[in-house]
C-alpha positions, 0 to 999 in steps of 0.5 A, a space after each residue: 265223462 271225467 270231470 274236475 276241478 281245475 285252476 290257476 293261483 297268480 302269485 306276487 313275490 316279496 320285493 322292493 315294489 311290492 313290500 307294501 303288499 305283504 300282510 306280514 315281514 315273513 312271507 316270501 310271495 301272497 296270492 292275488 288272484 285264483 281262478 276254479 273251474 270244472 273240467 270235463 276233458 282230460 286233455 286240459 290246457 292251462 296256459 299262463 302267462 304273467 309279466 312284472 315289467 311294469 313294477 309296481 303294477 303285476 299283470 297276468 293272464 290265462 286261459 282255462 278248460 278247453 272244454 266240450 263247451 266253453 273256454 274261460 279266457 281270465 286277465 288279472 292286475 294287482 296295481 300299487 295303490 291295492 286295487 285289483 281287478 279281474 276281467 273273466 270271458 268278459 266281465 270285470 271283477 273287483 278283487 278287493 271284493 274277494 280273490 277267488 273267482 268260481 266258474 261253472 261252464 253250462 250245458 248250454 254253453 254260457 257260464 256262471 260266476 261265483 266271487 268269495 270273499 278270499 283276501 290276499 293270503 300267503 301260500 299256506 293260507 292260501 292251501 288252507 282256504 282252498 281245502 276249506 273250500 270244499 266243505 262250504 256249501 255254497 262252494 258245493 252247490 255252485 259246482 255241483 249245479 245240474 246245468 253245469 257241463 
C-alpha cells in the first residue's frame, strides 16, 4: 500500500479588501490555511473550491484523501477583522491559533487532529515552514503513529 502526504494551501491575493492582511508591502498573496493529510491510495481526489464574493471575508472549502477509511471534508474563513476559522469533518479550529491543521485518518476509521502554531506566511515562507516541517518531531510522530491508516 503506497502512502503519502498530501494537502491543500488556501491563498489570499494582495487587494484593496485584504491590504490589511498583509505582513509586508511586497508580498503579492499570504496563505491563511493549509491542511496535511496521509493518503493511502493512489488515486486521490482533492478538489477545492474557494470564492471571494464576499470581500472582505474569504471562504474556501475542499475535501482530501478519499481513502481506504476516511475522507477529510475542511471548510476555512479568513474574515476581515482577522479572525479565522476552520471546521475539519466536524470540529472548529481557531486559526489565530495556528494555520496548519494535520490529519491522521485511523485504522479504525476515526481521525486524529494535530494544529501547529504556523502564522500567516507568504509563499516563500510558507515552503519554507512545510520543509521544516518534517524535521520536527511532533510533526514525525503524529504522522508516523501505528494506528494511522
Amino acid at each position: 500500500m503506497v502512502k503519502k502526504i498530501i494537502g491543500h494551501t488556501v491563498i489570499i491575493g494582495r487587494g484593496e479588501h485584504s491590504e490589511h492582511l498583509f505582513k509586508t508591502i511586497t508580498d503579492e498573496y499570504i496563505t491563511y490555511f493549509t491542511i496535511l493529510t496521509i493518503a493511502d491510495s493512489l488515486k486521490t481526489e482533492n478538489p477545492v473550491i474557494a470564492t471571494s464574493r464576499n470581500h472582505p471575508h474569504y471562504l474556501a472549502q475542499g475535501s482530501l484523501n478519499k481513502s481506504s477509511k476516511s475522507r477529510v471534508d475542511w471548510v476555512a474563513i479568513q474574515l476581515a477583522d482577522k479572525n479565522a476559522y476552520s471546521i475539519v469533518n466536524a470540529r472548529i479550529f481557531d486559526l489565530r491559533v495556528g494555520r496548519l491543521i494535520l490529519v491522521a485518518p485511523q485504522k479504525d476509521g476515526s481521525i486524529r487532529f494535530y494544529q501547529t502554531q504556523a502564522p500567516t506566511m507568504n509563499l516563500n515562507e510558507r515552503e519554507k515552514f512545510i520543509e521544516n516541517l518534517k524535521t520536527q518531531p511532533k510533526a514525525i510522530a503524529f504522522f508516523s503513529d501505528h494506528n494511522n491508516i
